[in-house]
Each structure stands twice: as structure tokens, then as C-alpha cells.
Backbone as CSV, one residue per row, in Angstrom:
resi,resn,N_x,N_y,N_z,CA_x,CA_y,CA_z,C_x,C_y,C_z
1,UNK,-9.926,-22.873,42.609,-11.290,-22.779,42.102,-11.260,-22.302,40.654
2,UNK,-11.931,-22.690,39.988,-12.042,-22.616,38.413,-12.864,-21.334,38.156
3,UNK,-12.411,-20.215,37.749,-13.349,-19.636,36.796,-14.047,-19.683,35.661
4,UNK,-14.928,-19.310,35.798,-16.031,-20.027,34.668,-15.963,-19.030,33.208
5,UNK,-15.538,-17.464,33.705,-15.191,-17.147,32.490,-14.192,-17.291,31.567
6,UNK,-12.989,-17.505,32.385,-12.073,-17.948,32.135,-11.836,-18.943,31.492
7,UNK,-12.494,-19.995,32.019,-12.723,-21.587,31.233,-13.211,-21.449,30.120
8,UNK,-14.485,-19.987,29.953,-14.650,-20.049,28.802,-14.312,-19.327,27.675
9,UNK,-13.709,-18.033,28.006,-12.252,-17.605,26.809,-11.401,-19.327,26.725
10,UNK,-10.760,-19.067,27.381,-9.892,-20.290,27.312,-10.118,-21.368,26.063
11,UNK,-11.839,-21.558,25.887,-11.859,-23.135,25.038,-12.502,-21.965,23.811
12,UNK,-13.238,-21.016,23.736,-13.236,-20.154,22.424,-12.154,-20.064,22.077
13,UNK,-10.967,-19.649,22.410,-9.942,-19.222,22.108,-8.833,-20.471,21.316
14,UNK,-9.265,-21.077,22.257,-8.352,-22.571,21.524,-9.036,-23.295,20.367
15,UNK,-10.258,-23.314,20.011,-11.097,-23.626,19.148,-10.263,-22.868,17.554
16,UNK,-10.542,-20.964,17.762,-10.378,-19.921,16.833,-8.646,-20.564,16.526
17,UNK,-7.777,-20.728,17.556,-6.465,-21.486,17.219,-5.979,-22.582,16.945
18,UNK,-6.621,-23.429,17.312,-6.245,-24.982,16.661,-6.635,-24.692,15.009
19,UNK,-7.885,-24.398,15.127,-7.887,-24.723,13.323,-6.752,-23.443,12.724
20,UNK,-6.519,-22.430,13.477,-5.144,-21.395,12.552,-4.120,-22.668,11.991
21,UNK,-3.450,-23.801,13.610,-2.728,-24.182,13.176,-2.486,-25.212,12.850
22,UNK,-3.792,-25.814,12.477,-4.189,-26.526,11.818,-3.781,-26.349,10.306
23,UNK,-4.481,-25.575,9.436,-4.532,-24.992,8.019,-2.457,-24.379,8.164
24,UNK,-2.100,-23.810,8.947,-0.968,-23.619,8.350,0.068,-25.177,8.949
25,UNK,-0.265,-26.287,9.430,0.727,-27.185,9.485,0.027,-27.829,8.532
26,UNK,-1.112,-27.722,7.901,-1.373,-28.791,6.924,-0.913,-28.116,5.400
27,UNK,-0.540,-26.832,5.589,-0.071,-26.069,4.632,1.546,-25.933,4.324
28,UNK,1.971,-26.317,5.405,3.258,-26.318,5.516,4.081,-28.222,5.068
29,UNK,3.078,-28.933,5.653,3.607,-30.274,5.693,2.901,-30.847,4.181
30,UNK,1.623,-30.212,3.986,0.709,-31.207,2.841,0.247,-32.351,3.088
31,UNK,-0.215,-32.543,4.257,-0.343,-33.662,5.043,-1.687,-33.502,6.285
32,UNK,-2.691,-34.157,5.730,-3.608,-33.672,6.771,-3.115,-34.409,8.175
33,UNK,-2.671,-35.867,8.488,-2.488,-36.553,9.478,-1.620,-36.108,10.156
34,UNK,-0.350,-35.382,9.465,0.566,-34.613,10.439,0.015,-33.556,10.739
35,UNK,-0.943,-32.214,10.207,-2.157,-31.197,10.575,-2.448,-31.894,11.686
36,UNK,-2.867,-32.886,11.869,-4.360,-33.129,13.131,-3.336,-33.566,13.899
37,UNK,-2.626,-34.160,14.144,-1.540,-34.404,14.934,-0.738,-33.077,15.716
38,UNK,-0.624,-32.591,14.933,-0.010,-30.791,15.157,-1.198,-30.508,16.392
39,UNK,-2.096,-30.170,15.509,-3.264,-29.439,16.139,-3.802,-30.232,17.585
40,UNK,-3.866,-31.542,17.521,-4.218,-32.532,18.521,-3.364,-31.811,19.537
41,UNK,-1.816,-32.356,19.650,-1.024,-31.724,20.675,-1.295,-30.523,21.577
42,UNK,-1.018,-29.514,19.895,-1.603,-28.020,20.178,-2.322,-27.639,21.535
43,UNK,-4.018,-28.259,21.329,-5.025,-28.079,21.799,-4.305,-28.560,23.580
44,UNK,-3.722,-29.647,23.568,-3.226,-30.061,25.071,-2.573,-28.761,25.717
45,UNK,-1.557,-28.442,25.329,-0.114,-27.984,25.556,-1.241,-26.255,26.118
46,UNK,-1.642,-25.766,24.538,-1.584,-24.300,24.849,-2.875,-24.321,25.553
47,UNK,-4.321,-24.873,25.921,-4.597,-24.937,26.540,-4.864,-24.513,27.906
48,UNK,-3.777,-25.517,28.303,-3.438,-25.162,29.842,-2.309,-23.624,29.947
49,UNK,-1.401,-23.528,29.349,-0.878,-22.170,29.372,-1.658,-21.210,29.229
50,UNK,-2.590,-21.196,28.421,-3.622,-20.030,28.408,-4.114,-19.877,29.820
51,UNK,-4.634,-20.583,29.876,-5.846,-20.680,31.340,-4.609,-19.938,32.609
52,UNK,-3.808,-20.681,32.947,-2.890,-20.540,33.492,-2.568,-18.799,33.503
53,UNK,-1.858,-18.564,32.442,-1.787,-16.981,32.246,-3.237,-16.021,32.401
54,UNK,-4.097,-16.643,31.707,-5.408,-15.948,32.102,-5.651,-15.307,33.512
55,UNK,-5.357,-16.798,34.645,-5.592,-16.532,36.043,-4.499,-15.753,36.468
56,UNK,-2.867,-16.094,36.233,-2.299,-15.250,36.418,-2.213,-13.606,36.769
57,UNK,-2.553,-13.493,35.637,-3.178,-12.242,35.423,-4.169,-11.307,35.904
58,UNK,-5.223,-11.894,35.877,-6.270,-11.787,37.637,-5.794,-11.439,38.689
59,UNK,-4.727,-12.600,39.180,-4.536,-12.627,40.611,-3.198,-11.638,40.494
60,UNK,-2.291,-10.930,39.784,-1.794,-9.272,39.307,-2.621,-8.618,39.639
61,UNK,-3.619,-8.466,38.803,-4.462,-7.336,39.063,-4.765,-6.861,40.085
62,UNK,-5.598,-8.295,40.795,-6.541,-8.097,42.281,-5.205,-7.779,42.995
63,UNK,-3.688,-8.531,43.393,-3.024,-8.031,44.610,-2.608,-6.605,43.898
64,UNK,-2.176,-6.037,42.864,-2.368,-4.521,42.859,-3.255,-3.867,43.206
65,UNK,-4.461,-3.820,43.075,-5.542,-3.677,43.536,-6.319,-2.937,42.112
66,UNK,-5.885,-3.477,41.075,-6.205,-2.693,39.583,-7.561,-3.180,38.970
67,UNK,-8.150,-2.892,38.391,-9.291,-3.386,37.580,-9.106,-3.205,36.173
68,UNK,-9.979,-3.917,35.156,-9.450,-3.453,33.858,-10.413,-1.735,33.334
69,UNK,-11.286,-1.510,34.221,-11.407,-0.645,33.982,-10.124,0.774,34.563
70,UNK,-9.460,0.585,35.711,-8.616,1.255,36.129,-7.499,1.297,34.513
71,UNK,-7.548,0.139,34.134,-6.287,0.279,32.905,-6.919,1.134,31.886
72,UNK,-8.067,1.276,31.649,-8.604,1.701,30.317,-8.106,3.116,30.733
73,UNK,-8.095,3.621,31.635,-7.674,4.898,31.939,-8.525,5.869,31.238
């Protein structure tokens, strides 16, 4: 089942990062078509690892039985 907050860090988050690496592969190459190409990929790949680790992380928590307020200590 999909979390919905999750889904939505997830695509803020990839938004604030594609264009990072965006501007530094178009900074690095001088090349906007290899930039959007970079960034195109990017957006696939880290994506799903985010989300992935996101839930991960959750489902840590909940079988510890931790909350993030328990971490703030």
C-alpha cells in the first residue's frame, strides 16, 4: 500500500534534486542535452530508492516500536 505522505516527500524531494543535478551536470559537461539526460535518468533511478528507503524506515521504526517523536528524545 502506498503512502501518501511518503509519495509526497518523495516527488518534492526529487523535484529540489533533479534541478541540483541538473545545473551541476550542465556545469560540469557545458552541455544542456547531456544535463537533461543526466537529470532525466536521475529522476527514474533515485526516485524509487528514495521511496523505498523512506518506507524502509517506517517499517524500522513501527517493528521497534519507536516513533519519531520517541527519537527527538
Amino acid at each position: 500500500m502506498i503512502n501518501i505522505k511518503s509519495l509526497l516527500k518523495t516527488i518534492s524531494w526529487r523535484c529540489i534534486a533533479t534541478v541540483d543535478t541538473f545545473v551541476i551536470a550542465w556545469f560540469i559537461t557545458g552541455k544542456l542535452d547531456w544535463a537533461a539526460t543526466i537529470a532525466g535518468l536521475e529522476i527514474m533511478t533515485k526516485t524509487i530508492l528514495y521511496y523505498a528507503h523512506e518506507r524502509g524506515w517506517s517499517k524500522i521504526l513501527k517493528k521497534c516500536n519507536l516513533s519519531k517523536s520517541n527519537l527527538r528524545g
